[in-house]
C-alpha positions as CSV (number, residue, x, y, z in Angstrom):
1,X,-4.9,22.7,13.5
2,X,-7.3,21.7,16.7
3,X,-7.3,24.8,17.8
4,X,-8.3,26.6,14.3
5,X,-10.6,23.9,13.7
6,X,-12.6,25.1,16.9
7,X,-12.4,28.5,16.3
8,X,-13.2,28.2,12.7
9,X,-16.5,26.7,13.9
10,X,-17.0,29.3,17.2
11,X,-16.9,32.2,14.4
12,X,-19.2,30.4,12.3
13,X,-21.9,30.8,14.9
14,X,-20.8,34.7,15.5
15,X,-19.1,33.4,19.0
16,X,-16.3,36.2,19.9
17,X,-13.2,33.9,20.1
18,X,-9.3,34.9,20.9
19,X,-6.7,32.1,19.9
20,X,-3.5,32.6,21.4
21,X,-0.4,30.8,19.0
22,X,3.2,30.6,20.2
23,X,4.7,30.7,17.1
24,X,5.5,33.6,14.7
25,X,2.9,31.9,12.0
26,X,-0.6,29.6,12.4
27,X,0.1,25.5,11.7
28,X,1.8,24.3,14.7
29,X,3.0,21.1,13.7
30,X,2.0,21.0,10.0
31,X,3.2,24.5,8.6
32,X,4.5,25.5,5.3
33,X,7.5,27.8,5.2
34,X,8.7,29.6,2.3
35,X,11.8,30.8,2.3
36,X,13.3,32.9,-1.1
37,X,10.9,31.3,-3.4
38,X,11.0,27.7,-2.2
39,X,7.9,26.3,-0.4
40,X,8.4,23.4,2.2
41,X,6.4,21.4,5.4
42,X,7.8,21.1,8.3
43,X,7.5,16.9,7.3
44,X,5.5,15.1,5.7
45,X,1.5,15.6,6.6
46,X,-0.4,14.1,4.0
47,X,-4.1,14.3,4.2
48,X,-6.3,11.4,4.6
49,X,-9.2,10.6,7.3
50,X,-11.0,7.8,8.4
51,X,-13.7,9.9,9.5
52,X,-15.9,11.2,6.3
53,X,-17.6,13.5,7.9
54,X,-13.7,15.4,8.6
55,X,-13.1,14.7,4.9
56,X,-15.6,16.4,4.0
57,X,-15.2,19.1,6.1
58,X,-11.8,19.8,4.8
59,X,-12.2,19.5,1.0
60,X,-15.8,22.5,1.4
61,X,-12.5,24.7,3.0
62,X,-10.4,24.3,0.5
63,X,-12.5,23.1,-2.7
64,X,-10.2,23.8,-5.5
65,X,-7.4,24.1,-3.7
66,X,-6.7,20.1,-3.5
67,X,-5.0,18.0,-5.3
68,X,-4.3,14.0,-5.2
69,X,-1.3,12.8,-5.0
70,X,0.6,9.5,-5.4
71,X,2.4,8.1,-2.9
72,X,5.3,6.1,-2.4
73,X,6.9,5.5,0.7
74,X,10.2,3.8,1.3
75,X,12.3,2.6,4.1
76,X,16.0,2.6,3.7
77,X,17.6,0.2,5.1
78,X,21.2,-1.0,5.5
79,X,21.7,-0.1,1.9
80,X,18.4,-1.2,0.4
81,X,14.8,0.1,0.0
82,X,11.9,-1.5,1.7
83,X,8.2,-0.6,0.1
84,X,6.6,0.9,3.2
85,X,3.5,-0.5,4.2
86,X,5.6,-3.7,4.2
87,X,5.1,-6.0,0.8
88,X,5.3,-9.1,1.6
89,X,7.2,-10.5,-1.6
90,X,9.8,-6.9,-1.2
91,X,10.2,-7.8,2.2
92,X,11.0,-11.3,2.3
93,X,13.3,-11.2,-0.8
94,X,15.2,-7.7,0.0
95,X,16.5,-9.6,3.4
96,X,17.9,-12.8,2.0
97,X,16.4,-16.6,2.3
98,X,17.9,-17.3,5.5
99,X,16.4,-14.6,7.3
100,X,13.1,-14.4,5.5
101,X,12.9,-18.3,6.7
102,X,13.7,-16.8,10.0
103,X,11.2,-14.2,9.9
104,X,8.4,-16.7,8.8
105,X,9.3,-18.6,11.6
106,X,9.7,-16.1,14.5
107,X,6.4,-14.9,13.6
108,X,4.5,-18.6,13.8
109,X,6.5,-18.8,17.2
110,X,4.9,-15.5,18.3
111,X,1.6,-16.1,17.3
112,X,1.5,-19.6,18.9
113,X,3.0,-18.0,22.2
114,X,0.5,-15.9,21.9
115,X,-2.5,-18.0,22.1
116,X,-1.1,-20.1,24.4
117,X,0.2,-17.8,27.3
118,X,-1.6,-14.2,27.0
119,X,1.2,-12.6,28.5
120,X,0.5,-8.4,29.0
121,X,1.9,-6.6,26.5
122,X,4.1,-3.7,28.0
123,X,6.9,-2.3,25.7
124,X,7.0,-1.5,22.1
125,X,9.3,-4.3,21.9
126,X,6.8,-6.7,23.2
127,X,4.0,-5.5,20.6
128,X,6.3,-5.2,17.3
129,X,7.5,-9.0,18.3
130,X,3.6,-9.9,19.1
131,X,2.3,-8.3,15.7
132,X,5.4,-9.1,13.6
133,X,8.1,-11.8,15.3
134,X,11.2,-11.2,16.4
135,X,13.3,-10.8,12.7
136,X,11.0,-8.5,11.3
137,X,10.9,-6.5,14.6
138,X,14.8,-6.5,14.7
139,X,15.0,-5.6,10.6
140,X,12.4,-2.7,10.6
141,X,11.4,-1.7,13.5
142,X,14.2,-1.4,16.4
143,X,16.4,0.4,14.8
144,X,14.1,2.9,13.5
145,X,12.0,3.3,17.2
146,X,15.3,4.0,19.0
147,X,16.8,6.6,16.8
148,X,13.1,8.6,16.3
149,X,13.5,8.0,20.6
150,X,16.7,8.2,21.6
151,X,16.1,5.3,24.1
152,X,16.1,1.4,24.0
153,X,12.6,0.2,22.8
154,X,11.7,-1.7,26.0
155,X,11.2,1.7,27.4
156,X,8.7,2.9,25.0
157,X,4.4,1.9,26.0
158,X,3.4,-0.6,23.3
159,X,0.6,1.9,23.4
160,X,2.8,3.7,20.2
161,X,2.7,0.1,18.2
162,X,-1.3,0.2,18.7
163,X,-1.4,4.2,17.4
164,X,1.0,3.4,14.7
165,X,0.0,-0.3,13.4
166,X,-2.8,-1.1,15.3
167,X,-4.2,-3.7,12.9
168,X,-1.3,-4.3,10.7
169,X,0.4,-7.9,10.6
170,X,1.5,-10.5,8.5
171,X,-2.3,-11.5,8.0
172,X,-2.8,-8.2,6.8
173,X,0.1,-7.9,4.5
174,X,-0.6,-11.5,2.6
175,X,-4.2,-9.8,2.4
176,X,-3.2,-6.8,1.0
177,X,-0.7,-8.8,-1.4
178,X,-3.4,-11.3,-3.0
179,X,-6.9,-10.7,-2.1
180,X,-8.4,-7.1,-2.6
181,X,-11.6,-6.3,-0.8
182,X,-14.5,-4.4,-2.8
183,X,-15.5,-3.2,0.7
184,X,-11.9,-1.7,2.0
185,X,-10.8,1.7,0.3
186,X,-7.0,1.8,0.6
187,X,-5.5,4.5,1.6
188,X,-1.9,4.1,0.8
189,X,-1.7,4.5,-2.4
190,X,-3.1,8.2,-3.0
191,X,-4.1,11.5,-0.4
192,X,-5.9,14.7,-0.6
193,X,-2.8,17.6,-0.5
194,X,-2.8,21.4,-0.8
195,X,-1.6,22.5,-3.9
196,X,0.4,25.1,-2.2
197,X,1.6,23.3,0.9
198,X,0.1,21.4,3.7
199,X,0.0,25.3,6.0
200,X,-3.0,26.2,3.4
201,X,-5.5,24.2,5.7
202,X,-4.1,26.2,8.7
203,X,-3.5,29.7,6.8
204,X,-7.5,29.1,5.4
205,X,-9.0,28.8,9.0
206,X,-6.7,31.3,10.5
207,X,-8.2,33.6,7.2
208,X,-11.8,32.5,7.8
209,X,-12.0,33.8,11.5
210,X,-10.1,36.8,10.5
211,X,-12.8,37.6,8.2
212,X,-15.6,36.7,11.0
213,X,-14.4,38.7,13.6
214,X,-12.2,36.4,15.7
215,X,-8.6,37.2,17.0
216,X,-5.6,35.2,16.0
217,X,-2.3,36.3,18.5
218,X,1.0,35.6,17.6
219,X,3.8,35.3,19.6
220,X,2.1,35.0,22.5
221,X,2.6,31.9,25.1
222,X,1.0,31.5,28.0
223,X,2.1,31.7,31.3
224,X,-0.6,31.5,33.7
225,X,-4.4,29.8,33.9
226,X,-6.3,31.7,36.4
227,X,-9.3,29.8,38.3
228,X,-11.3,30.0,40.8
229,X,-13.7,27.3,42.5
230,X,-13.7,25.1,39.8
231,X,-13.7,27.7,36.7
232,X,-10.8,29.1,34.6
233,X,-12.1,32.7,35.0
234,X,-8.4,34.1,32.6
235,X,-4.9,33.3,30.7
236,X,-1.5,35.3,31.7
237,X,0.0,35.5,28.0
238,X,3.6,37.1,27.3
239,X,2.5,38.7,24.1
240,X,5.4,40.1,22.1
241,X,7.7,40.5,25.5
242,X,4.7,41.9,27.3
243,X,2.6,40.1,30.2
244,X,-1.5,40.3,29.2
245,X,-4.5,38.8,30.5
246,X,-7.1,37.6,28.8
247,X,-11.3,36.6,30.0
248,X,-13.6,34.3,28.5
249,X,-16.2,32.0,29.5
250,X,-15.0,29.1,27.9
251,X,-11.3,27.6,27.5
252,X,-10.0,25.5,24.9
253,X,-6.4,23.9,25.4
254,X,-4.0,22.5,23.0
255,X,-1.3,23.5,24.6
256,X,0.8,20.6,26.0
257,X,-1.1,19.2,29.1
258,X,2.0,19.3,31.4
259,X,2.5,23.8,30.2
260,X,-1.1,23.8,31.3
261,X,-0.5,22.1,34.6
262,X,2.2,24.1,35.5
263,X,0.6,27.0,34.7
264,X,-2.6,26.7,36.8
265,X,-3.3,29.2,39.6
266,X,-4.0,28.6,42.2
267,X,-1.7,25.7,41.7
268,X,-3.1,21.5,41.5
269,X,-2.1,19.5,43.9
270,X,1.5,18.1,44.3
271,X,0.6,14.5,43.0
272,X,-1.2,16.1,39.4
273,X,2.0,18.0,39.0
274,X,4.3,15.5,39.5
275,X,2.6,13.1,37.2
276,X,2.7,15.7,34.5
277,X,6.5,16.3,35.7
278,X,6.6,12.7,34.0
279,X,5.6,13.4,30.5
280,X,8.2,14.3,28.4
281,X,8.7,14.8,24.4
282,X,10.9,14.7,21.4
283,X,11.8,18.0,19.8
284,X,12.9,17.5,16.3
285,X,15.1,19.6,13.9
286,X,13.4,19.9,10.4
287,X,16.1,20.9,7.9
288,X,15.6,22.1,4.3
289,X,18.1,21.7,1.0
290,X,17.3,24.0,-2.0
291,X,18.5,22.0,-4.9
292,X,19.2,22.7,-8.4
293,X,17.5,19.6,-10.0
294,X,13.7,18.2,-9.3
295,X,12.4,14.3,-8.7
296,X,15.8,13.4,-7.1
297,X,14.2,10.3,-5.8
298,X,10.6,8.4,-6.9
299,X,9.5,8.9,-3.6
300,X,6.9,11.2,-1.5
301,X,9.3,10.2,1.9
302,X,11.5,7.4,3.1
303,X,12.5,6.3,6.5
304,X,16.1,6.5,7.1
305,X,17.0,3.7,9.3
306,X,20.9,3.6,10.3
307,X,21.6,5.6,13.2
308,X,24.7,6.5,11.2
309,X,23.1,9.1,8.9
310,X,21.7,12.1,11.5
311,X,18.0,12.3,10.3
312,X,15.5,9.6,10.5
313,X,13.3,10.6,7.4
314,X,13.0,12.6,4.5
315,X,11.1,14.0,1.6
316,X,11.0,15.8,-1.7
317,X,8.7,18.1,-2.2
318,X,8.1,18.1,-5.7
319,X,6.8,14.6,-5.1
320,X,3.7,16.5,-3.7
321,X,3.4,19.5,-5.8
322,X,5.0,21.0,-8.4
323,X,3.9,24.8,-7.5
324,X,6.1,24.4,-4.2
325,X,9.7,25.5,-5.6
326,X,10.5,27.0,-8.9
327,X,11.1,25.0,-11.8
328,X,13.7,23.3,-12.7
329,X,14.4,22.9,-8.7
330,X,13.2,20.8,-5.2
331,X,13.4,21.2,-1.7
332,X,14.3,18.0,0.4
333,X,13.1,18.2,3.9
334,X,15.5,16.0,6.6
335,X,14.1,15.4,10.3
336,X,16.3,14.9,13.0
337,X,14.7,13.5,16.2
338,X,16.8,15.2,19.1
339,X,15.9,17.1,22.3
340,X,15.7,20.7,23.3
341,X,19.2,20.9,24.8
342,X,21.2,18.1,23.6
343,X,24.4,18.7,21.1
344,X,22.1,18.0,17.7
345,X,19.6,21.2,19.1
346,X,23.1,23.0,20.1
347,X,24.9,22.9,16.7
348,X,24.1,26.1,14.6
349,X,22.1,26.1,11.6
350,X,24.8,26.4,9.1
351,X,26.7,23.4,11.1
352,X,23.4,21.7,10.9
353,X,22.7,22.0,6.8
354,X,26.8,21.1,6.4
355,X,26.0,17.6,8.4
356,X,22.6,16.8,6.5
357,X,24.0,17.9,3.1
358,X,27.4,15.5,3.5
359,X,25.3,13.0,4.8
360,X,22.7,12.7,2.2
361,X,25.4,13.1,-0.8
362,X,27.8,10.4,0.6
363,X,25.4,8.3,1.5
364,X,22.5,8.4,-1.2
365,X,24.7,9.5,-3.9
366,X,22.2,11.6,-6.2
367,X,23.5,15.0,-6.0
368,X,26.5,16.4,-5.9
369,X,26.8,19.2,-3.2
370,X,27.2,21.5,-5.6
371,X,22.9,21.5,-6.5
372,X,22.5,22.8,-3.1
373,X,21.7,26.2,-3.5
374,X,20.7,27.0,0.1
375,X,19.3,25.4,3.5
376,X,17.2,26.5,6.1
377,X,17.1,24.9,9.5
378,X,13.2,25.1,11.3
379,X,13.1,24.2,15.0
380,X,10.1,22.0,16.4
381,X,9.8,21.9,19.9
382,X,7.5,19.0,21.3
383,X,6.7,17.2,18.1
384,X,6.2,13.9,19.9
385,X,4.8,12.7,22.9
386,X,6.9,10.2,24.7
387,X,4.8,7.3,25.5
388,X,6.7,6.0,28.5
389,X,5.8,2.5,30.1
390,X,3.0,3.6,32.6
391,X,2.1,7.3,30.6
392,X,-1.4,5.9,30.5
393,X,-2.1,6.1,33.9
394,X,-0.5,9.2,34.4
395,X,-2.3,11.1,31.7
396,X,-5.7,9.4,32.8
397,X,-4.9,11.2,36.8
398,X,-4.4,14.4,35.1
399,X,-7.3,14.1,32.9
400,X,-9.4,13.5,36.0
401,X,-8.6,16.6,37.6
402,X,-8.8,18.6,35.2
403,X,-12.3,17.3,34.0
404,X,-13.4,19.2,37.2
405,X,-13.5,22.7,35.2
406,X,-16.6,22.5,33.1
407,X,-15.3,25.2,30.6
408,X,-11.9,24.2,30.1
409,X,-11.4,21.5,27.2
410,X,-9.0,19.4,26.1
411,X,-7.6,19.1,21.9
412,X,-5.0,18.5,20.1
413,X,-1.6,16.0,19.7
414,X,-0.1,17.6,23.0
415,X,-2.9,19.1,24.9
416,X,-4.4,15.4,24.8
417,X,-0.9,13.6,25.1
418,X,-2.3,11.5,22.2
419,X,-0.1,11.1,18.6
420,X,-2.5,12.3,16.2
421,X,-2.5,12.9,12.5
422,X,-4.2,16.5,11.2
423,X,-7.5,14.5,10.7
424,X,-7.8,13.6,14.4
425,X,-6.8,17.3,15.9
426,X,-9.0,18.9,13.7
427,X,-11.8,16.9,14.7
428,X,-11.2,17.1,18.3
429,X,-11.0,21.2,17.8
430,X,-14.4,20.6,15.9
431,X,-16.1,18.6,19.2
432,X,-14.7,21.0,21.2
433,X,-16.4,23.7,19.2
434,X,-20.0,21.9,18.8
435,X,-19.8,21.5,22.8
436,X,-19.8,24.8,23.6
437,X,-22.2,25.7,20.7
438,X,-24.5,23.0,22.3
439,X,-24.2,24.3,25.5
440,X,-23.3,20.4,26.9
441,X,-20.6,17.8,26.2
442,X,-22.9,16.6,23.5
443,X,-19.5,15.3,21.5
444,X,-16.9,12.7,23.9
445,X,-13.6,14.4,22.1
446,X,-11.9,11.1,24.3
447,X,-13.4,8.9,21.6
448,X,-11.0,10.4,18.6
449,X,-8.4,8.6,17.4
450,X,-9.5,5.1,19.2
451,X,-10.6,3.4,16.4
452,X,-8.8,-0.5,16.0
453,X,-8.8,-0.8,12.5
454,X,-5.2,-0.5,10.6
455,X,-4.9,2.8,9.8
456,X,-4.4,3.1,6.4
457,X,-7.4,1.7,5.7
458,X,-11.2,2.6,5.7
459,X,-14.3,0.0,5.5
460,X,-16.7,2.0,3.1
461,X,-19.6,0.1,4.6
462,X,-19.2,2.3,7.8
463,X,-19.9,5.4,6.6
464,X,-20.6,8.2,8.9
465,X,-22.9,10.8,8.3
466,X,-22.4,13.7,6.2
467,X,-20.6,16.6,7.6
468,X,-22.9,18.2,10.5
469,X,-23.7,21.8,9.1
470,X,-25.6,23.4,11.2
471,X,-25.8,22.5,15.3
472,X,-29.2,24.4,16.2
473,X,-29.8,22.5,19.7
């Protein structure tokens, strides 16, 4: 998505541009496969931004292409479902009196700790029990972190609780519950969605700088960044099995930031490579079940949590559109968090759809295996960054040297090492864009995705301009 964004924009201003993609298709992370007539994301990417000047930029691609779409969003949880956002009164009375006493009381405790002793928050564990007290942290939150990690929580930055609920606690739940602002537009309960699949935004771009002139490459991953003092000067790409290099005056990476390390020639110093040695990610397997029936469940996804049942979350996508299988059918999309390697990525596919389909049907019972009609099992490497305790200064070194080449930028979930939704890669891909349009680093693409507010909501008082059409200077 960055990456399209910023050549989308590069073509707009007749700038020759090459993108290089890894994969067999454009998307990355937020693709749309279709498979015998079924049509299925690889998860669930809805679209909404906090930025209006992105939102705006995406519905003028698309125009009549979008559609609205309700959502509801579940967890699942030791036999029950949870409303996700938490609702206070759902909450409380799904997890019994005792330990909805509890959980009022662990979170007093944590608030008063702290005000009195501002202890530094380090893990995840330390800022779920900060935001939410120990009880709730334990109920929704532990369980869920460790299987999306695969490691204990304490291990985690509490840097992912600020990307993920920065802003959200109990203040903002009882808020949420009772009092409704005039001035804050909620952004759970509805989102902008291609009628065709969430890859439309990615398949539109890729179309657009077709059309201009641009070069889109598949299959083609790069092996080797050329510089020389201080410039990149070329990429080493294996493009369909063969080795080609490729000039340009300006770079844009979204590649993950430890591949570009790595691939830098001559090679950085021992100390950059060994901090990006350190970053690591979760690969995930996204798994698809063709089934003979349609609105299985109410909901647009639901967070698995026992580590029990192999995937972590799933959705149904007729919850989003109804021109994404044919009638009278659904697709259900399962994530398993896992990592390149390990026995999950090692079984085959059909041992893979066998596992998910048993283990939905026991567990859910609301199909019999019989409605599945077929699977399809799509491999994601690098889906998540791992924010380790200490990433932050690790990323920050690496940032710093590579800041040194003035035409080599930085976008994207993995090229930044930063979790970002669509909104907040696309925008980055558009900074990156205007930059080199202006000739300067007119745009900080740093600043994306910073913001403190919770994220599923917007203040309409701070709107931001309209969307920037035209960068002449």
């Amino acid at each position: 998505m960055a990456g399209l964004a910023a050549g989308y924009e590069l073509t707009k201003k007749n700038i020759k541009v090459t993108i290089l993609e890894r994969n067999d298709a454009v998307g990355g992370l937020a693709r749309t496969i279709r498979v015998k007539g079924f049509s299925f994301d690889t998860g669930p990417h809805r679209w909404y931004a906090k930025s209006n000047m992105v939102n705006e930029w995406m519905l003028k691609l698309l125009g009549s292409e979008v559609m609205q779409v309700p959502r509801l969003t579940r967890i699942y949880f030791d036999g029950k479902f949870f409303y996700y956002p938490i609702r206070l009164l759902n909450a409380l009375s799904g997890i019994g009196l005792i330990k909805a006493f509890m959980a009022v009381f662990d979170y007093v405790i944590a608030r008063v700790k702290a005000r009195l002793v501002r202890h530094k928050l380090v893990t995840m564990e330390d800022g779920y029990i900060n935001q939410f007290g120990k009880t709730l942290y334990e109920t929704f939150f532990k369980r869920y972190s460790e299987k999306l990690w695969g490691v204990d929580c304490q291990k985690i930055s509490v840097d992912w609780v600020g990307q993920r609920t920065r802003g959200l606690n109990i203040f903002t739940v009882i808020r949420d519950t009772f009092i409704k602002s005039r001035n804050v537009v909620s952004l759970v309960d509805e989102f902008s969605y291609p009628k065709r699949g969430v890859g439309r935004i990615a398949e539109k771009l890729a179309e657009e700088i077709v059309r201009r002139g641009g070069k889109i490459i598949l299959n083609s991953r790069v092996t080797k960044v050329k510089s020389l003092e201080g410039r990149v000067l070329s990429v080493s790409a294996k493009i369909s099995g063969r080795d080609q290099s490729i000039d340009g005056t300006h770079f844009i990476s979204s590649i993950p930031i430890s591949d570009l390390v790595s691939s830098i020639t001559p090679s950085v110093s021992k100390s950059i490579r060994d901090k990006a040695a350190k970053l690591s990610y979760r690969d995930e397997l996204q798994v698809a079940l063709f089934i003979k029936k349609t609105h299985i469940t109410p909901d647009t996804w639901i967070y698995v949590h026992p580590k029990s049942i192999p995937f972590m979350r799933l959705m149904e996508m007729d919850n989003w559109s109804d021109k994404l299988s044919p009638k009278g059918t659904t697709t259900l999309v399962f994530e398993i968090a896992c990592n390149e390697g390990d026995i999950m990525w090692k079984k085959s596919d059909k041992d893979v759809v066998k596992l998910v389909t048993k283990s939905f049907v026991d567990e859910f019972q609301l199909i019999d295996k019989n409605d599945v009609v077929g699977g399809y099992v799509h491999r994601m490497l690098k889906e998540y960054p791992v924010y380790h305790v200490g990433y932050r200064d690790d990323v920050d070194e690496i940032k710093k040297y590579l800041i040194h080449f003035p035409n080599l930028q930085l976008i994207g979930r993995n090229g930044t090492f930063r979790y970002n939704n669509m909104d907040h890669s696309i925008e980055m891909g558009l900074y990156a864009a205007w930059n080199i349009i202006a000739g300067k680093s007119a745009y900080d693409i740093d600043s994306v995705n910073i913001e403190r507010e919770y994220l599923e909501e917007k203040n309409i008082e701070n709107v931001e301009d309209e969307l920037v059409e035209d960068i002449s200077h």
